[in-house]
N, C-alpha and C positions, 0 to 999 in steps of 0.2 A: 578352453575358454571360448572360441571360434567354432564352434563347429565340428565337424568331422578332419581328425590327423592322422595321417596315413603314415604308418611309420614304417620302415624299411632299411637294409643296410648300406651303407655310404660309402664308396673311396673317396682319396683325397682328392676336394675340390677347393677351386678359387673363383670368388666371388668381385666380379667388377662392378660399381656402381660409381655414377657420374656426378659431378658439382653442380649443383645448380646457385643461379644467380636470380634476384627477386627483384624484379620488377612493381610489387609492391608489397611493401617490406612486412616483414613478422617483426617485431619490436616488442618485447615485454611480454612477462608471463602471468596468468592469473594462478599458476599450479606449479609452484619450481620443480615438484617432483616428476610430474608426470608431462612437463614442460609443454602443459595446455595455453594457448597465445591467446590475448583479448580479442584478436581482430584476425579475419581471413586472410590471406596472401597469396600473391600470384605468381609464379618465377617461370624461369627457362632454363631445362636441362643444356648445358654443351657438351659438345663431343671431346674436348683434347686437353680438359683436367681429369681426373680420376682419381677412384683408389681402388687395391685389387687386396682380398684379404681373404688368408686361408683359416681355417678352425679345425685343428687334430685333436680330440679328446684322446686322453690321458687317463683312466685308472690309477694310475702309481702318481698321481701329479695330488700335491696338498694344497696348491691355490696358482692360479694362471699363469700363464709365463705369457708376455706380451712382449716382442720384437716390431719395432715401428721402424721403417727406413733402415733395417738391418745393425740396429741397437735398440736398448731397454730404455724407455721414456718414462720416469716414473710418474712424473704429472700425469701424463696420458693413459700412462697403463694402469693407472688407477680408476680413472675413468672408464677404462674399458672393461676393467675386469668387474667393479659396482653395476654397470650396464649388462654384462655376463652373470652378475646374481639374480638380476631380473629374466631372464632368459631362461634360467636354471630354475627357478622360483614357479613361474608360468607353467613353464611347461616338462617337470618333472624331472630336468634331467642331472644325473649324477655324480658327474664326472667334470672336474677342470679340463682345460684346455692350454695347445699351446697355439697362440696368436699371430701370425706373424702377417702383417699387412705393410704394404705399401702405395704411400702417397705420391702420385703422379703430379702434384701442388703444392705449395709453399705450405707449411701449417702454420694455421693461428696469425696469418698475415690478412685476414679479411677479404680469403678467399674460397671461403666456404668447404672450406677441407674435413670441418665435421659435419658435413652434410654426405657426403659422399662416404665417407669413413666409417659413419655407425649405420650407414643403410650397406653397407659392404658387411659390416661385421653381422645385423641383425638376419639379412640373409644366410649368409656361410653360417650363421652359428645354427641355424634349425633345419638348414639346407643339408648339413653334413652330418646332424645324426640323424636325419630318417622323416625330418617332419616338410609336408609339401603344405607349406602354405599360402593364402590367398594374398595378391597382392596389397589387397586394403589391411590383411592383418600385418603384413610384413610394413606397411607405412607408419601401419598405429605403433609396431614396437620399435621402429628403429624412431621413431618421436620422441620415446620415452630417454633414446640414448641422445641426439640432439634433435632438437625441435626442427629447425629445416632438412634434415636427416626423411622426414616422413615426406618429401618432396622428388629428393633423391632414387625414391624408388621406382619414377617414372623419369622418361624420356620427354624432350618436346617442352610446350606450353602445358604446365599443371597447377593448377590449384588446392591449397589448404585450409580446409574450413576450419572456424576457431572451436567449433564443440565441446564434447565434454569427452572422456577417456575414451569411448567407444566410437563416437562420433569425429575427433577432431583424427583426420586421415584427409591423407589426398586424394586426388582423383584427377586423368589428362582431360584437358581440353582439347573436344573435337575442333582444331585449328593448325592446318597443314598451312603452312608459309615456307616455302621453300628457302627465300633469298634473303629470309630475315637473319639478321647476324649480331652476334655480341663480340666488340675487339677487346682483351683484356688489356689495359696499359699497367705495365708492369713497373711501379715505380720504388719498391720496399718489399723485399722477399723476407723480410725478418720477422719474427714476431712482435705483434703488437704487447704497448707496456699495459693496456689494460684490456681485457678481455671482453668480449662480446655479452659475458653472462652478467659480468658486473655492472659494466655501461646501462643493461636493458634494468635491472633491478632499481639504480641511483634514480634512471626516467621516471619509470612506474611510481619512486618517491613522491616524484615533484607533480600532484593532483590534478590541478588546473590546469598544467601543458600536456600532460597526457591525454584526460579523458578530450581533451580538444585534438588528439593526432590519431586519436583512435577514430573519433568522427569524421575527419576529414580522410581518412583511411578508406573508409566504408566507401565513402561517394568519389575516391580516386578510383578503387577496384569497378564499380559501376560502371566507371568511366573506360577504363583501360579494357574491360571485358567486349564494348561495345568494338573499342578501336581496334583491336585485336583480329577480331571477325570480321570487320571491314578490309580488313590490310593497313591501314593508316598509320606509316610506319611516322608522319608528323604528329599526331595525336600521342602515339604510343609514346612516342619519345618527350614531348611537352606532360604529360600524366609523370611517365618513371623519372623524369628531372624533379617535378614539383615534391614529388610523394619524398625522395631521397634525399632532397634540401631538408623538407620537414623534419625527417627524422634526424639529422646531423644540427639541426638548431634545436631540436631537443636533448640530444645528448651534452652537446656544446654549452645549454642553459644548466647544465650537473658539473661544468669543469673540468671534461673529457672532450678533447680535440681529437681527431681521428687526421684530417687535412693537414700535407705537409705542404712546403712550398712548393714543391713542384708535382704536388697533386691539383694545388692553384694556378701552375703555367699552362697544364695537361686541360684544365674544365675551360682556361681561358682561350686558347687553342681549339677545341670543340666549339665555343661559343663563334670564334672569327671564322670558321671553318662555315658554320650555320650561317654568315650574314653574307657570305659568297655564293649561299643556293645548295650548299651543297650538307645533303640530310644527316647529319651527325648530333647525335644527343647523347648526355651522362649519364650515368647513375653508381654509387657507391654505394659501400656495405660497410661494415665496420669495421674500418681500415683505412690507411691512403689509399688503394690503386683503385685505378677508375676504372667504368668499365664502359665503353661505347655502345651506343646501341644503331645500328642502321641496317641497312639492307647490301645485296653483295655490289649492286653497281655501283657504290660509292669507296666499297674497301679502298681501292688503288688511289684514291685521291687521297683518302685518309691519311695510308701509311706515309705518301709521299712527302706529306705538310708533321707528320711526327718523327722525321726520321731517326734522332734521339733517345727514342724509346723504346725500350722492348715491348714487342706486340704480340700478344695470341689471338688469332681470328678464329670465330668459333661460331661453330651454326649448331644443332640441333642434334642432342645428343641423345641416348636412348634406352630404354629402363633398365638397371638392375639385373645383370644375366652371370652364366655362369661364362668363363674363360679357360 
């Protein structure tokens, strides 16, 4: 469907691909199939979430076996294996598989675990029987399996264009920042009661709030792409607070709270932190746990005023490889 595949024989490999966290946000689908977004998005790969996922075909196999954290997930492994008939579908090939991946992050806590997950799985699955393919096609299929998935497949600062099947893929941002840093505040490892795909669909309902957070969307990315390249780690952070508010009062206007209380001590915290000088900004996904955003000389002041909390410091992780 791409181009030229070079197909060749494979040992067992395992496929690491990293979380990324969006700075401005993918919200709502025009395509639930091919889980095409209204609106671009811009995120930040980290280094010390992940997920590492192997792919053994099977001959003698009559439908996938899938092992998630060293058990059978049937929620998930249905997901994955419908994601594996597209794969199969695509690109000719035969044969089930047996799955066995492991999530380095909480799943299904609104920590972007199916980002990292189906861009893990979309590689090892064409990696490991013979097919070399282009980064841009490995973003567009692991899209197919979750929408920020196609973000996943790079490291750093990348961008999501909202397109059409062909066109909506990522691509990185030439934007080295060394000292730039995202702290995960880890406040609920469990899974959420309602899910990211349901929350974006209930939005997408409600006409008038939407097509006003898709607009305002557009001229957040404008904005956050300028500050970016600047370094303006104030901008950057006043942009991914406003953008992230929006979208949680738009969810919030369907009946779906994400914010616990003490996702509201943790933002208030951040706030008192900021009226001290000292550069610390929020941004959420869909979920309680926050995620800070600053630069490294401010880490040690950070941690010391949350001490409470469990913390992942994370700077700039890196695309999709083999382990």
């Amino acid at each position: 469907m791409f181009g030229f595949i070079h197909l060749r024989s494979c040992n067992k490999l395992k496929i690491r691909a990293y979380v990324n966290f969006a700075l401005i946000k993918y919200w709502g689908k025009k395509d639930e199939g091919l889980k095409l977004p209204y609106q671009t998005s811009l995120s930040f790969t980290v280094d010390k979430l992940y997920t590492e996922t192997e792919v053994i075909y099977d001959k003698n196999l009559y439908q996938d076996i899938v092992i998630i954290n060293g058990k059978k997930d049937e929620k998930m492994g249905n997901r994955v294996a419908k994601h594996m008939d597209v794969i199969r579908r695509e690109y000719n090939i035969n044969s089930y598989a047996h799955i066995i991946s492991e999530n380095f992050v909480p799943t299904g806590a609104g920590l972007a675990s199916s980002a990292s997950a189906f861009a893990a799985l979309a590689y090892a699955a064409t990696k490991t029987y013979g097919l070399e393919l282009s980064k841009t096609e490995l973003s567009r299929l692991a899209r197919i399996g979750s929408g920020s998935a196609s973000r996943s497949i790079y490291g750093d600062f990348v961008i999501w264009n909202h397109g059409d099947d062909k066109t909506s893929v990522s691509k990185p941002l030439d934007a080295k920042w060394d000292d730039f840093r995202v702290i995960v505040c880890m406040i609920d490892e469990n899974e959420k009661e309602c899910s990211s795909s349901d929350a974006m669909k209930k939005s997408v309902m409600n006409e008038e709030l939407y097509s006003n957070w898709v607009l305002e969307s557009q001229k957040d990315l404008s904005e956050m792409l300028q500050a970016i390249e600047n370094k303006d780690i104030e901008h950057v952070g006043v942009i991914a607070e406003k953008n992230a508010e929006h979208m949680h009062a738009l969810i919030e206007a369907t009946g779906t709270k994400y914010k616990t209380e003490k996702t509201l001590e943790v933002i208030s915290k951040v706030k008192a932190l900021r009226e001290k000088g000292i550069k610390a900004f929020y941004t959420m996904d869909a979920g309680p746990n926050v995620k800070i955003i600053t630069i490294e000389s401010e880490v040690a002041e950070i941690k010391k005023n949350l001490l409470n909390i469990q913390m992942i410091v994370c700077k700039a992780g890196f695309d999709a490889h083999e382990v």
